[in-house]
LUMLO-181852 format. One record per residue (C-alpha): residue number from 1; y, z, x; residue in one letter. Coordinates in pm, 1 decimal, padded with zeros to 6 digits. Layout:
<pt seq="NUM" Y="Y" Z="Z" X="X" type="A"/>
...
***
This chain:
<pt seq="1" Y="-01308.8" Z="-09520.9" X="08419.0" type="X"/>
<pt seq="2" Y="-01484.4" Z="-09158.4" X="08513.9" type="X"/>
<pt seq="3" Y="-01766.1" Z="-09269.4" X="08696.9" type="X"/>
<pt seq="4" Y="-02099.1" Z="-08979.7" X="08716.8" type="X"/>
<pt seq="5" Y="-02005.3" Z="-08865.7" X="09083.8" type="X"/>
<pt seq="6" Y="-01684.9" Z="-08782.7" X="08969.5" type="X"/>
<pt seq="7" Y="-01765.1" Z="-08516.0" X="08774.2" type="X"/>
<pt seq="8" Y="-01959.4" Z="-08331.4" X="09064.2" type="X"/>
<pt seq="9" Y="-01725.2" Z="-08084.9" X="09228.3" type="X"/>
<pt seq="10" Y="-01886.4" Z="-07960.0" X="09560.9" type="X"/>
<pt seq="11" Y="-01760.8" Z="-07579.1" X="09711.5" type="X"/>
<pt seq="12" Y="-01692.0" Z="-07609.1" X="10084.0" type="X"/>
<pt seq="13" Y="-01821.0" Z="-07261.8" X="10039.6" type="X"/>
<pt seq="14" Y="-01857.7" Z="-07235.4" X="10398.2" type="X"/>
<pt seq="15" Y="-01731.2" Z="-06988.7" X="10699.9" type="X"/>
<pt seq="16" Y="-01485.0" Z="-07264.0" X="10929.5" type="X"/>
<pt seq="17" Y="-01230.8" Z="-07563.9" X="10872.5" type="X"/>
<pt seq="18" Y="-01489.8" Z="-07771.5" X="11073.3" type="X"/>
<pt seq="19" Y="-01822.9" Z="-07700.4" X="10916.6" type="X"/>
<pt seq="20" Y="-01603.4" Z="-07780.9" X="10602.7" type="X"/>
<pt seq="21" Y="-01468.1" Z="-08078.7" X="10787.5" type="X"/>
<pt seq="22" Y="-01802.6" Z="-08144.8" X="10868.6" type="X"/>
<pt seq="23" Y="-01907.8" Z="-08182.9" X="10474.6" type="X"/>
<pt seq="24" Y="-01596.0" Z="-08358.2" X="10364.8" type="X"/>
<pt seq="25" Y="-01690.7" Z="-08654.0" X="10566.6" type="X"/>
<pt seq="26" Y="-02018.9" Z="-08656.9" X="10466.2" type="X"/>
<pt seq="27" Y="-01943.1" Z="-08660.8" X="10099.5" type="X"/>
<pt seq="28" Y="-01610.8" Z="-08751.6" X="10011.5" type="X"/>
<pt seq="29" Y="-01712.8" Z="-09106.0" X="09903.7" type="X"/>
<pt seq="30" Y="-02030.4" Z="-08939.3" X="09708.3" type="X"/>
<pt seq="31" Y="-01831.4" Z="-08650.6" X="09507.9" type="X"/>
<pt seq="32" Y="-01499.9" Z="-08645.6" X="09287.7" type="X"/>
<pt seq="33" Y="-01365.7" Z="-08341.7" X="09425.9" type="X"/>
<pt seq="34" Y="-01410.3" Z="-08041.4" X="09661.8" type="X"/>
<pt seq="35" Y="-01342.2" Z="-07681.2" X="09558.4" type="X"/>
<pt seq="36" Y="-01190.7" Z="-07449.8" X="09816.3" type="X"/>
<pt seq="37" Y="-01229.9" Z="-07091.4" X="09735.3" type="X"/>
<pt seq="38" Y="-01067.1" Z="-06757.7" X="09865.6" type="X"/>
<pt seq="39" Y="-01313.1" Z="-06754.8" X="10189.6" type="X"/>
<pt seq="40" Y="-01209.3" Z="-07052.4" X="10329.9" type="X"/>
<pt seq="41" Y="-00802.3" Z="-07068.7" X="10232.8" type="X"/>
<pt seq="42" Y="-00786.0" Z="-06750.8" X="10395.2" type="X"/>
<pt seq="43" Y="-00930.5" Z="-06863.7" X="10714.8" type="X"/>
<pt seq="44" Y="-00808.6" Z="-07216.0" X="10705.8" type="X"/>
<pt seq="45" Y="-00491.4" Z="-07242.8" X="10456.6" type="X"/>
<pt seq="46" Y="-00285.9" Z="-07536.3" X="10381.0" type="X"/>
<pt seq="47" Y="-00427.5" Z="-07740.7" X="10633.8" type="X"/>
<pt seq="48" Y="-00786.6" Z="-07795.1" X="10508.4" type="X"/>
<pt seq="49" Y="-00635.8" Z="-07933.4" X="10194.5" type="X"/>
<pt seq="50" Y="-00450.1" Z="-08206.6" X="10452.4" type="X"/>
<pt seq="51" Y="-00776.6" Z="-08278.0" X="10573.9" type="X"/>
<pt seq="52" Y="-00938.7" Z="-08333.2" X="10270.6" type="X"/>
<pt seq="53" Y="-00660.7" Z="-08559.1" X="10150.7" type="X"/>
<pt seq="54" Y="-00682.8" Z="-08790.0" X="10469.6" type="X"/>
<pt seq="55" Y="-01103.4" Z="-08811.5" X="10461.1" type="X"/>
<pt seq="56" Y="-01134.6" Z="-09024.7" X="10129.1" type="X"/>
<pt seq="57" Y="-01048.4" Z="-09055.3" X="09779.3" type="X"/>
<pt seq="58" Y="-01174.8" Z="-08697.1" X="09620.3" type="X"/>
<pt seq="59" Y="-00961.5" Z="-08469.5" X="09468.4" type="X"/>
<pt seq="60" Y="-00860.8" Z="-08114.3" X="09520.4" type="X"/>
<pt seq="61" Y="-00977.5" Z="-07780.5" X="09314.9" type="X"/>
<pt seq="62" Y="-00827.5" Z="-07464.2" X="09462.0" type="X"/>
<pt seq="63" Y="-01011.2" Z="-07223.1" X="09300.9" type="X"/>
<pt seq="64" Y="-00795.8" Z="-06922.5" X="09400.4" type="X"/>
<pt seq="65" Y="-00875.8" Z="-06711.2" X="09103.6" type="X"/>
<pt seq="66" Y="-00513.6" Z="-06568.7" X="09058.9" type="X"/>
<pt seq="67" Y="-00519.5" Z="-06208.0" X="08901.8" type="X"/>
<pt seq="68" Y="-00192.8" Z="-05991.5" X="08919.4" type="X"/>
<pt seq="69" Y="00142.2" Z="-05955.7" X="08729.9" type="X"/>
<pt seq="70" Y="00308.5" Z="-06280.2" X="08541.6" type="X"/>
<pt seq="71" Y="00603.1" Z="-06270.8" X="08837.4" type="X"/>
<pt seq="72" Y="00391.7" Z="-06277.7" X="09117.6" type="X"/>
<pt seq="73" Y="00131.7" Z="-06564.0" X="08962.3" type="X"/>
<pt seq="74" Y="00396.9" Z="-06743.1" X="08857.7" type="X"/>
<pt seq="75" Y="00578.7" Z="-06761.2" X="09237.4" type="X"/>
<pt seq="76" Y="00201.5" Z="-06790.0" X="09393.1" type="X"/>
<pt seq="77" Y="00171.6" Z="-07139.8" X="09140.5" type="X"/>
<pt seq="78" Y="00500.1" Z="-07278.8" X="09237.7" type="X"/>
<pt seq="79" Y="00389.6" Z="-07269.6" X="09578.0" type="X"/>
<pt seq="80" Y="00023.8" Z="-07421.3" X="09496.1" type="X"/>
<pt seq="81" Y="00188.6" Z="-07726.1" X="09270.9" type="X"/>
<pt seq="82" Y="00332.7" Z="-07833.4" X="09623.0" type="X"/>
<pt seq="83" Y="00002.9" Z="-07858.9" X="09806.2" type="X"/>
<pt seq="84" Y="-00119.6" Z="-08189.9" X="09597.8" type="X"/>
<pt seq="85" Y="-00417.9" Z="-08018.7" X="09423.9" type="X"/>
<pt seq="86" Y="-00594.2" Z="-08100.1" X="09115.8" type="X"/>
<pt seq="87" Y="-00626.2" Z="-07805.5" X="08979.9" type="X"/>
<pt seq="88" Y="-00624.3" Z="-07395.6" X="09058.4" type="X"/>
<pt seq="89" Y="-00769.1" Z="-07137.4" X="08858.7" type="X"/>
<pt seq="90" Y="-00611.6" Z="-06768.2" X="08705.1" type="X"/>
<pt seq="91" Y="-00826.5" Z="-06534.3" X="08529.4" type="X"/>
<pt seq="92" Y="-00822.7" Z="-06486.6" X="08130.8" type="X"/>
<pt seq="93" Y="-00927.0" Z="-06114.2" X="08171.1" type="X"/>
<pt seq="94" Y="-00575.3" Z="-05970.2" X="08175.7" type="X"/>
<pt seq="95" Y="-00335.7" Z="-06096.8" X="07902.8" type="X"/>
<pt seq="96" Y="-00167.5" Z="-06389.6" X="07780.6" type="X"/>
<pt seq="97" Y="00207.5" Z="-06393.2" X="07983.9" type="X"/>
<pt seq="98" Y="00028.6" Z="-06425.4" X="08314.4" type="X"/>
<pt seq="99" Y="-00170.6" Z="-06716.7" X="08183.0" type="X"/>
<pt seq="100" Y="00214.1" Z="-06841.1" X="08066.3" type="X"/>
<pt seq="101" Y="00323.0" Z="-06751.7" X="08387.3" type="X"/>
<pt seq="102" Y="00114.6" Z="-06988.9" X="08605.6" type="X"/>
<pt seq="103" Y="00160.4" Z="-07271.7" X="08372.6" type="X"/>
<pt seq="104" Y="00550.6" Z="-07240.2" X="08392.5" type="X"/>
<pt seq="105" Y="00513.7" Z="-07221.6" X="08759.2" type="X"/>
<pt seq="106" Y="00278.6" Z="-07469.2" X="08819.0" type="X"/>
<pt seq="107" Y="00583.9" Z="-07704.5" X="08662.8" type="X"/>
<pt seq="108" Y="00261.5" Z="-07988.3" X="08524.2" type="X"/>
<pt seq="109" Y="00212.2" Z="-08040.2" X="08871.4" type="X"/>
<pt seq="110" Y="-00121.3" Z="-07927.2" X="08864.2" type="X"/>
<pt seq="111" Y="-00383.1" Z="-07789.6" X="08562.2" type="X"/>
<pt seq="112" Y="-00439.0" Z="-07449.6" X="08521.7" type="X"/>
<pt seq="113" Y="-00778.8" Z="-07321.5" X="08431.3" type="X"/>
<pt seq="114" Y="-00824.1" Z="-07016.2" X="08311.4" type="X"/>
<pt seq="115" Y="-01157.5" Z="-06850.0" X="08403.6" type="X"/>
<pt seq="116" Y="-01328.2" Z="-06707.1" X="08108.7" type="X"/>
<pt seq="117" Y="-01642.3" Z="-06491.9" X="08212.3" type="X"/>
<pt seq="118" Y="-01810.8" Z="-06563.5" X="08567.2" type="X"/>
<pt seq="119" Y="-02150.2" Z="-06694.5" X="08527.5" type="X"/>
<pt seq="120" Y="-02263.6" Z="-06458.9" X="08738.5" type="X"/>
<pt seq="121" Y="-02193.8" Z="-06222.9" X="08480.0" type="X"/>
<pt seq="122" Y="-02483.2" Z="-06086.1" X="08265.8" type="X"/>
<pt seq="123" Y="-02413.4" Z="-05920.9" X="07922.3" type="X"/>
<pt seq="124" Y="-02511.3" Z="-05604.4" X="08083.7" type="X"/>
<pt seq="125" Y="-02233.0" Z="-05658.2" X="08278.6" type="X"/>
<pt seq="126" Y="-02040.1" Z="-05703.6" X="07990.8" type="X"/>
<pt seq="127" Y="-02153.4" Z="-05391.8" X="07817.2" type="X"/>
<pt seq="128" Y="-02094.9" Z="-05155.5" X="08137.8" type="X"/>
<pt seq="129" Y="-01779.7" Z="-05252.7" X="08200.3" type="X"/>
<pt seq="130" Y="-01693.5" Z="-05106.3" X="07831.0" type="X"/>
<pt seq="131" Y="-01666.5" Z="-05387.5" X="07580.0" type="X"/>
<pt seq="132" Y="-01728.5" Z="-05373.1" X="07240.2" type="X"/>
<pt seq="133" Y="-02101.7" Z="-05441.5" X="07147.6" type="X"/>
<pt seq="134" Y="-01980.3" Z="-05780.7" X="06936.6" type="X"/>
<pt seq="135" Y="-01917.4" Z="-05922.8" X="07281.6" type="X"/>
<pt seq="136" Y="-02233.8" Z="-05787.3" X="07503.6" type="X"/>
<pt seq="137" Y="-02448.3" Z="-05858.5" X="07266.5" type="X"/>
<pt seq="138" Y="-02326.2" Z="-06236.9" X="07290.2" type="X"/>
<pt seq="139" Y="-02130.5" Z="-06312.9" X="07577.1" type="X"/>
<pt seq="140" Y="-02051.5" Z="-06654.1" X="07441.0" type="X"/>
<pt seq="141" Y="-01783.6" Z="-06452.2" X="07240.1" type="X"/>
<pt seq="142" Y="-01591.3" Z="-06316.7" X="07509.7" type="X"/>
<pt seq="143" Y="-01548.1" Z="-06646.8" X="07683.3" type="X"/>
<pt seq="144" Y="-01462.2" Z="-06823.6" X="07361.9" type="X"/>
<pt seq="145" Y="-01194.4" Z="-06531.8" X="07314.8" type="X"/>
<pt seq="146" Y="-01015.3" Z="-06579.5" X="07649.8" type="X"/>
<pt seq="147" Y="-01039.4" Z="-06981.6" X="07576.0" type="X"/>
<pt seq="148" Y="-00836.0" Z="-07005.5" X="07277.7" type="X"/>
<pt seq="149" Y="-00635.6" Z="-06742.3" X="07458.5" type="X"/>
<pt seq="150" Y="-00551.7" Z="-06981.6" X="07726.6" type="X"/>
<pt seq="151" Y="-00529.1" Z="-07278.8" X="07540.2" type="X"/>
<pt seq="152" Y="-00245.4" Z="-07106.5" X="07337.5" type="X"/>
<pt seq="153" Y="-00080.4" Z="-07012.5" X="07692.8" type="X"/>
<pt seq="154" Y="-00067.7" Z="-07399.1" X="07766.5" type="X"/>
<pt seq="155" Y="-00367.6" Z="-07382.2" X="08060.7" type="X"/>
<pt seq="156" Y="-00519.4" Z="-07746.3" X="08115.2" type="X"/>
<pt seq="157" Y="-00904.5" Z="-07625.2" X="08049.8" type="X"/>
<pt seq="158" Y="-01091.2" Z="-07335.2" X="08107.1" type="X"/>
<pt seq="159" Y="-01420.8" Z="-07255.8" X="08346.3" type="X"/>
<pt seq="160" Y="-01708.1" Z="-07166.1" X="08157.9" type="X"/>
<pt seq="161" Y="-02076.0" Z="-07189.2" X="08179.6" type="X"/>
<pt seq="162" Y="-02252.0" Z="-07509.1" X="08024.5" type="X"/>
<pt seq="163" Y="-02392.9" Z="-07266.0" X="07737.1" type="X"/>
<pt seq="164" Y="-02083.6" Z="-07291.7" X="07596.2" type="X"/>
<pt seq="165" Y="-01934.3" Z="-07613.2" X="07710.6" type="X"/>
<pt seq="166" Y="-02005.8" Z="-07745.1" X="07348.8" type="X"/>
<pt seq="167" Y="-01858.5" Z="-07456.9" X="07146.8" type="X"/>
<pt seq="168" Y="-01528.8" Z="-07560.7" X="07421.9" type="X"/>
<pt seq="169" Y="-01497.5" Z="-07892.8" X="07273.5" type="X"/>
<pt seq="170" Y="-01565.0" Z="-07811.9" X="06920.8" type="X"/>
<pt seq="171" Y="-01291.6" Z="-07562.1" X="06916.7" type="X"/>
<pt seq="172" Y="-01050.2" Z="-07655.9" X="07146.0" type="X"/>
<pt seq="173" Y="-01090.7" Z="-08038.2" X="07148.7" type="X"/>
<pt seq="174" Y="-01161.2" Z="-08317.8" X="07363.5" type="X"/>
<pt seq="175" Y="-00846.1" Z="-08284.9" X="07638.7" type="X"/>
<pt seq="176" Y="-00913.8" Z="-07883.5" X="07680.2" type="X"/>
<pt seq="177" Y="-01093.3" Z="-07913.9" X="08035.2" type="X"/>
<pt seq="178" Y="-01440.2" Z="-07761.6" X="08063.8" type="X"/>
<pt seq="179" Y="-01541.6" Z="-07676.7" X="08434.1" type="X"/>
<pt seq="180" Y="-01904.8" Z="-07541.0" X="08477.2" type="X"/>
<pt seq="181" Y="-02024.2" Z="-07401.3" X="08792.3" type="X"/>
<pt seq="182" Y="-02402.1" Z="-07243.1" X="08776.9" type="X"/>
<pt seq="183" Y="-02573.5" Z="-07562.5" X="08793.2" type="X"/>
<pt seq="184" Y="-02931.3" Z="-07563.5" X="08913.0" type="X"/>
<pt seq="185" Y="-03192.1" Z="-07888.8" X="08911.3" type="X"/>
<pt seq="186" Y="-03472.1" Z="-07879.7" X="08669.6" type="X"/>
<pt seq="187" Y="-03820.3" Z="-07810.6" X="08818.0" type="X"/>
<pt seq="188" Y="-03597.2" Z="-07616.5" X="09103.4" type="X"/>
<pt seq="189" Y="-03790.7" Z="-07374.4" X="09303.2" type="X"/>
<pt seq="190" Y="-03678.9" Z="-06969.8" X="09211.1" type="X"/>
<pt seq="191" Y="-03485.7" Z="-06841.1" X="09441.9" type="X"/>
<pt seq="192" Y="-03243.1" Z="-06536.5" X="09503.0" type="X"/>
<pt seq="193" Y="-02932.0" Z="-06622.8" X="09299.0" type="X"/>
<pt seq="194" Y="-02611.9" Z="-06496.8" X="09177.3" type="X"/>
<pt seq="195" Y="-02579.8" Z="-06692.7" X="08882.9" type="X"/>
<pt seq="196" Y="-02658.0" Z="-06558.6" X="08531.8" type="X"/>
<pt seq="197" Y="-02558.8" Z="-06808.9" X="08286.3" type="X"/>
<pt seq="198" Y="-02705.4" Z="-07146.8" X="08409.9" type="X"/>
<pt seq="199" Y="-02757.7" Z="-07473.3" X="08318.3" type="X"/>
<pt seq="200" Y="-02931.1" Z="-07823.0" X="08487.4" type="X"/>
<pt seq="201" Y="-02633.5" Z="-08138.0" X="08568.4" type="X"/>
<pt seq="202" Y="-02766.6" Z="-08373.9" X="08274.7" type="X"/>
<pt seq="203" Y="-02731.6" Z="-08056.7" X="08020.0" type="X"/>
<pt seq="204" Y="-02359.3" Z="-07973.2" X="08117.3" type="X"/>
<pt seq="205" Y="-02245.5" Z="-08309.1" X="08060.8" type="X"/>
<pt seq="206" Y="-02439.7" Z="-08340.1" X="07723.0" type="X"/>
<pt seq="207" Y="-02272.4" Z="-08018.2" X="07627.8" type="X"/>
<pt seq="208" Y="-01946.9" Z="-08145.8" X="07674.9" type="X"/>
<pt seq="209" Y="-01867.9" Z="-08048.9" X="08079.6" type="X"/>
<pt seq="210" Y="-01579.1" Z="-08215.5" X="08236.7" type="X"/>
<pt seq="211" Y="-01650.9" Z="-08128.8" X="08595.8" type="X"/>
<pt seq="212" Y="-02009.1" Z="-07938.8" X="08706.0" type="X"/>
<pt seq="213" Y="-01961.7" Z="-07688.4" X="09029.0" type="X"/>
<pt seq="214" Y="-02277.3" Z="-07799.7" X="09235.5" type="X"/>
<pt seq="215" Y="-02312.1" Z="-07629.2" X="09597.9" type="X"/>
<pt seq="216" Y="-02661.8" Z="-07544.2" X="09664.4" type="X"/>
<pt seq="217" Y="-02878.5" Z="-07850.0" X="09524.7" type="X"/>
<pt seq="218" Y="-02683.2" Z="-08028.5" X="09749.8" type="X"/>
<pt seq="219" Y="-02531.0" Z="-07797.9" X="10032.4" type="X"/>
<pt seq="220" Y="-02898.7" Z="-07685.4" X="10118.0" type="X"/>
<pt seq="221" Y="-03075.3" Z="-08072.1" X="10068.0" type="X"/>
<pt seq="222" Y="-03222.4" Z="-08192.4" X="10339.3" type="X"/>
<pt seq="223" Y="-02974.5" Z="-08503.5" X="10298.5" type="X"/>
<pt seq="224" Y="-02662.8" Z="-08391.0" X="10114.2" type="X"/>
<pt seq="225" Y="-02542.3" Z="-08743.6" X="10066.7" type="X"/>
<pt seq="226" Y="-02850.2" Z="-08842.4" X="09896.5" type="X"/>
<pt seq="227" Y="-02895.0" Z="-08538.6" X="09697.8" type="X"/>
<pt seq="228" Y="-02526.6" Z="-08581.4" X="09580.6" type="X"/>
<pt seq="229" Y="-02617.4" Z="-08957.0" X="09443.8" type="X"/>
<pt seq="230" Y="-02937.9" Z="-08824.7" X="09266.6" type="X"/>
<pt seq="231" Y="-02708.2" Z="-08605.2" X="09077.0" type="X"/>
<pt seq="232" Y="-02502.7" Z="-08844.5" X="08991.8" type="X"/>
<pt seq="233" Y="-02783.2" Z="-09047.7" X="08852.8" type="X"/>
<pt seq="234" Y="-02878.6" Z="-08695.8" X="08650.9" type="X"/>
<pt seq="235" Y="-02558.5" Z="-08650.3" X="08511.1" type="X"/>
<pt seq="236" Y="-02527.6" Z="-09013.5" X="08386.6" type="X"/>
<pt seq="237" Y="-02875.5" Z="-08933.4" X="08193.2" type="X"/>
<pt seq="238" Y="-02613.5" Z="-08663.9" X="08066.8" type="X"/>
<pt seq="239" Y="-02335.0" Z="-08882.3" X="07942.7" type="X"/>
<pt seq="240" Y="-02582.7" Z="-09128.0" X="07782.0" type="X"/>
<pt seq="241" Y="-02772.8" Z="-08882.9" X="07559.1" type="X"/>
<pt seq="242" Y="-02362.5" Z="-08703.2" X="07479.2" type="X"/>
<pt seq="243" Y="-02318.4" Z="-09110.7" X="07353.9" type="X"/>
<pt seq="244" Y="-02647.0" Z="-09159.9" X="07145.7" type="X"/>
<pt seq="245" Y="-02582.1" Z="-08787.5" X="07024.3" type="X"/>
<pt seq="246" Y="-02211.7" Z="-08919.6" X="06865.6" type="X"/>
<pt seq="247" Y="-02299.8" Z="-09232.7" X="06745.4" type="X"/>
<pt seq="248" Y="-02603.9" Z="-09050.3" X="06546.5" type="X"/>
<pt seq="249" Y="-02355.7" Z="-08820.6" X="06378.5" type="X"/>
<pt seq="250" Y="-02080.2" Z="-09022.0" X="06322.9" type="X"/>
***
């Protein structure tokens, strides 16, 4: 059975294999998986992934972002479905055969999640970059465009913001993956951030998240481990009021 900490995916968003190193042996008991993102795969490569395997129990997300012609994602996912990951992650902005493409090359070795609209996109955003005002004026749109767009391409799940986690499962069903980074703590103090679309651990789950992206809260606690098991106790508050919510309406 899913337990709460095993929906917290922490990014070893972090400059060296050993500072990472340094966090997967803090938390690997306290977290269901770590994300490794383009920063530290460059530097480190394969070999981080073998380190993660050997700390603990936690999965893998390899959250490469794949972007480029069906051939070339499709050869880059054969080569990921080798490395024992979870999951790895190819964007929905381009078209529907390189979404195909990674799923035929990932072989069902590993789920591919197709990344709707970065959360630390704003509808501004949207709206310079040229789209059509349906879809800056509610960026919910957009994502829920490039979902059903990669559930029809065969992707395990999609990453999306926990604004529109629910509108995920409504459409697409329970099994369609929903991955939300941009979580914050309520009652957090402001800060400079990069995140747009945002939403606190108990309200992703509630909403219908699978796995919540949570660096900060915890990367920057004074006690990582600790702040990692209050979570966990937040999102549980999550997946209780997601349970009173469906026996209420059903």
């Amino acid at each position: 059975m899913k337990k709460p900490k095993d929906y917290i995916i922490f990014p070893l968003d972090v400059a060296s294999k050993n500072e990472a190193k340094r966090y997967v042996e803090l938390l690997s008991e306290s977290v269901g998986m770590f994300k490794i993102g383009l920063e530290l795969f460059i530097r480190s490569g394969p070999d981080i992934i073998k380190t993660i395997h050997s700390a603990g129990p936690a999965e893998i997300f390899l959250d490469l972002k794949l972007h480029d012609i069906p051939a070339t994602v499709f050869r880059a996912t054969e080569r990921i479905a080798l490395l024992g990951v979870q999951y790895t992650t190819v964007h929905c902005a381009e078209n529907r055969r390189m979404l195909e493409a990674a799923v035929e090359g990932s072989r069902g070795k590993v789920g591919i999640l197709g990344v709707t609209v970065l959360t630390s996109v704003s509808a501004d955003d949207i709206r310079d970059a040229g789209f059509l005002p349906e879809f800056h004026s509610d960026p919910s749109r957009l994502v829920i465009k490039r979902a059903a767009m990669a559930q029809k391409a065969g992707c395990a799940g999609v990453v999306c913001s926990g604004q529109e986690a629910a509108a995920m499962k409504e459409k697409f069903g329970a099994e369609f993956k929903v991955v939300t980074p941009g979580i914050r703590l309520q009652g957090a103090a402001a800060a400079e951030d990069d995140q747009q679309r945002i939403t606190t651990p108990e309200q992703a789950v509630a909403a219908g998240s699978d796995y919540l992206v949570i660096g900060r809260p915890i990367r920057d606690a004074a006690d990582p481990r600790a702040a990692a098991l209050a979570i966990a106790e937040k999102i549980e508050e999550g997946i209780d009021a997601k349970i009173l919510f469906k026996h209420r309406f059903h």
